[in-house]
N, C-alpha and C positions, 0 to 999 in steps of 0.2 A: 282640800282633800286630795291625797295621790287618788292615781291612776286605779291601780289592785282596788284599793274601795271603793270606788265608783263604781270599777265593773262588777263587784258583790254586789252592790244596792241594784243595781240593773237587774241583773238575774236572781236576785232576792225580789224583786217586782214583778217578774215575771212569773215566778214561783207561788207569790203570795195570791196573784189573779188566777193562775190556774185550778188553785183548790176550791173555786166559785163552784164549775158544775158538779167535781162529783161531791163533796158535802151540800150544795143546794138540794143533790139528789136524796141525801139521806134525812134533810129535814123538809122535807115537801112531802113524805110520808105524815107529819103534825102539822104544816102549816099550806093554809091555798096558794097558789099560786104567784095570785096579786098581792097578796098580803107578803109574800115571802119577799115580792121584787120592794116595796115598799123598805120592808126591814132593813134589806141593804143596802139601799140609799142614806136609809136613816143612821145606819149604822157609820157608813161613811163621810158624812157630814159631819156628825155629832163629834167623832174620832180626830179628825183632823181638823174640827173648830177646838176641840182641844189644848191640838200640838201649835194652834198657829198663837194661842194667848201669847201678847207680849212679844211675836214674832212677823207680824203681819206688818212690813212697813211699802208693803209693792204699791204700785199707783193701783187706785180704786175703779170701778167700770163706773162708765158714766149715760148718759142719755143715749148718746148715740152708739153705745155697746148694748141697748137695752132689746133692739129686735134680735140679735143673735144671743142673746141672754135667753130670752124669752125662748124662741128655739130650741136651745140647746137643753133647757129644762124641759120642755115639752116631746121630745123625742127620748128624753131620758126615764122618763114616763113608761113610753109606750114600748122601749126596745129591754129594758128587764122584763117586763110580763111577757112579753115573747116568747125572752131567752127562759122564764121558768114554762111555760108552758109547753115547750119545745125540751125541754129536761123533764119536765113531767109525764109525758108522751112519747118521750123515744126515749134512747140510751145517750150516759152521760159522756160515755168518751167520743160517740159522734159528733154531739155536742160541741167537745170538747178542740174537736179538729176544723167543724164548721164555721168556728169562732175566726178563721185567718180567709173567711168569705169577705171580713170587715177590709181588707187592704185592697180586695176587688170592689166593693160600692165606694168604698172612701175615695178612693183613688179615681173612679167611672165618672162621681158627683163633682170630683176635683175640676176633671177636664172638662165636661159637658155643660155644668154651672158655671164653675169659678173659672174656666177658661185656662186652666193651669197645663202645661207641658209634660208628657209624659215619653215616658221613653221606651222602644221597640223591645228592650228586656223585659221593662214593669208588662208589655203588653203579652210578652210569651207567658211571663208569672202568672198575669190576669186569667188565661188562655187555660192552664195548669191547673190550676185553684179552681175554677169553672169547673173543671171535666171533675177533678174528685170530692167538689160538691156536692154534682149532679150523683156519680156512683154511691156516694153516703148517703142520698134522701131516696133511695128506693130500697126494700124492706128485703134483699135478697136476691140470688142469684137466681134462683129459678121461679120468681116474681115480678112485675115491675108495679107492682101494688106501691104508689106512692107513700112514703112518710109524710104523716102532719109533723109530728116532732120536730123532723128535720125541716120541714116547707116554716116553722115558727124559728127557730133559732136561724132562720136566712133571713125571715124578716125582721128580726133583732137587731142583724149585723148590717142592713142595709140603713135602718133608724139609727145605728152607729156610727154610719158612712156620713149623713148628713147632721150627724151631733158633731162628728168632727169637725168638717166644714165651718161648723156653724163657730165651733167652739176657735179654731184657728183662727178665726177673724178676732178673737179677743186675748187672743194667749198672751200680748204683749204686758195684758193688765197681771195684777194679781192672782197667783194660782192659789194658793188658800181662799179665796173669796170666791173662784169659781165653782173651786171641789166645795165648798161648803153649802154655795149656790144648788149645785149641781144635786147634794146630797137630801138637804134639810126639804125644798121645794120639790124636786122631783119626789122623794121620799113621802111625802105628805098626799102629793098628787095621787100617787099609785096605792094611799093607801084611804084618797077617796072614794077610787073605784074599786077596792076592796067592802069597802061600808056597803057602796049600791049594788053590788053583787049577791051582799051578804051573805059574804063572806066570813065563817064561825074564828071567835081570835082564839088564839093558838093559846098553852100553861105557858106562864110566864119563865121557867124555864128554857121554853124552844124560841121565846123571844129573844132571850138574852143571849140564845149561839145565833140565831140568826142576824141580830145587830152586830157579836162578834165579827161574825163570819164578813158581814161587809164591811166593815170599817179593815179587816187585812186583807181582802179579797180588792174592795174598790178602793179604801182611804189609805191604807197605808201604803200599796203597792204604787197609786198615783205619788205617792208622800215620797218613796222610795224613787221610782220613775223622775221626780223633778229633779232631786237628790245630784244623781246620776249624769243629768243632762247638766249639770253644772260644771262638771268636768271634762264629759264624753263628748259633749256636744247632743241633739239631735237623731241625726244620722247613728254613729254608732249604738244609744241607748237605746234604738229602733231595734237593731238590727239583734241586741241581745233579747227583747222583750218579744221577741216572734216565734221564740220555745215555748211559750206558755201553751200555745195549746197541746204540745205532746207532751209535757207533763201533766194537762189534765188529763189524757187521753191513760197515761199509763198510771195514773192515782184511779183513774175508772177500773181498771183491771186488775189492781190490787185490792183495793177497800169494796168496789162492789162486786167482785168476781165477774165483770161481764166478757162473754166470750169471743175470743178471737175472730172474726169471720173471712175467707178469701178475700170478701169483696172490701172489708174495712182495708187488711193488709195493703191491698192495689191500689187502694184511696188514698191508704197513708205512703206510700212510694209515690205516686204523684203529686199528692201533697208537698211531702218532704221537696220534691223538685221546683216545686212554684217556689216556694218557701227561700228555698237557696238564691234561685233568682232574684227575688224580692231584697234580701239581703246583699245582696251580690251589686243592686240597681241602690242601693241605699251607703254602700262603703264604696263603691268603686265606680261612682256615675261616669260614662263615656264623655268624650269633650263636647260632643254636639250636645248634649243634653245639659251641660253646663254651662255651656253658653247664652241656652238657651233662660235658665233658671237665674 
């Protein structure tokens, strides 16, 4: 596959995960919460168990991939009902930007756990992404009445931090077997704790967008994401998929009319800055850090 379609499939992945918050937002007015995060597992799974019929020849996970298996279902669990809870609760385009909190825990869990190197740029990034965080989870300029919204969609991104982790230790295996893993099991998990909630099921209508919605939100966008890195490598397909949260942020402001506020603007200029860095430490790593890696 050239080059130009690789980087379509990239940023067509990026695009396809950003319309997660604000249509999760518009069917979480029909469906709970946990029930919703459920659907979109399930929906992701089911989608790209699919695409992989007749295509699945990667080497399979075996005994010793099985604690980071288990892991990474298990946090996969608990960091959608989060992120719906924290979309249910605040606004989606906060949401939508707190989502790039995830390359601050990923990256914190990299170093602290896995012992992995990081570099004086990732750490101004981390530094960046921190402070307009922090400005997005309080309710207002002349407030500092904290956000749950936002305090849940950071716990999301932190249970994503160490789904990473957990899930990098197996990336070598089969990605169709993970994302299917990842989908069907987590998906079922989150929608045990839907049952014991009791949690009311949604018309089968708002099921059938909400399965859409995560099989192009989570399955295909991964689908798209693998895609991409076969060409791009890594590093570059990274570096395209870290727009996603400001086109969630700006499908927030068009489909749900939510309004502009100073403090989101300042948030999203500081954002935007980590961001660059982030990209910046992912295309253009300095020697010492290479060396290091």
């Amino acid at each position: 596959m050239d080059k130009s379609k690789s980087i379509a499939f990239a940023i067509l992945a990026a695009a396809f995960y950003a319309i997660n918050a604000p249509f999760s937002k518009l069917l979480l007015n029909h469906i709970g919460p946990t029930t919703m995060a459920a659907l979109l597992y399930l929906g992701a799974g089911i989608g790209v168990g699919m695409i992989s019929i007749g295509r699945n020849k990667d080497e399979k996970l075996n005994k010793k991939d099985l604690p980071y298996a288990i892991g990474m279902i298990i946090l996969d669990i608990a960091a959608p009902i989060f992120l719906m809870l924290g979309i249910n609760l605040g606004l989606s385009s906060n949401a939508s930007l707190l989502g790039n909190f995830e390359i601050v825990a990923t990256t914190v869990i990299a170093l602290f756990v896995f012992k992995e190197a990081v570099s004086k740029r990732l750490w101004g990034a981390i530094a960046l992404i921190t402070l307009s965080s922090i400005l997005l989870s309080f309710e207002g300029t002349d407030s500092f009445r904290f956000s749950y919204g936002s305090l849940f969609v950071i716990l999301a991104t932190v249970c994503w931090g160490f789904e990473n982790n957990c899930t990098r230790k197996i990336s070598g295996k089969s990605t169709y077997e993970i994302v299917i893993l990842k989908g069907i099991f987590s998906g079922l998990g989150a929608l045990a704790i839907a049952f014991l909630k009791r949690e009311s099921l949604p018309e089968i209508r708002y099921i059938a967008l909400a399965l859409l919605l995560g099989f192009i939100a989570y399955g295909l966008s991964i689908f798209l994401y693998v895609r991409a890195q076969n060409t791009l490598g890594a590093a570059k397909t990274s570096a395209y998929y870290a727009i996603a949260p400001f086109i969630g942020a700006f499908l927030s402001f068009v489909f749900l009319r939510e309004k502009l506020t100073g403090m989101y603007l300042i948030a999203l200029a500081v954002m935007i800055s980590g961001t660059v860095l982030v990209v910046m430490d992912t295309l253009f790593p300095d020697h010492a850090h290479r060396q290091r890696e």
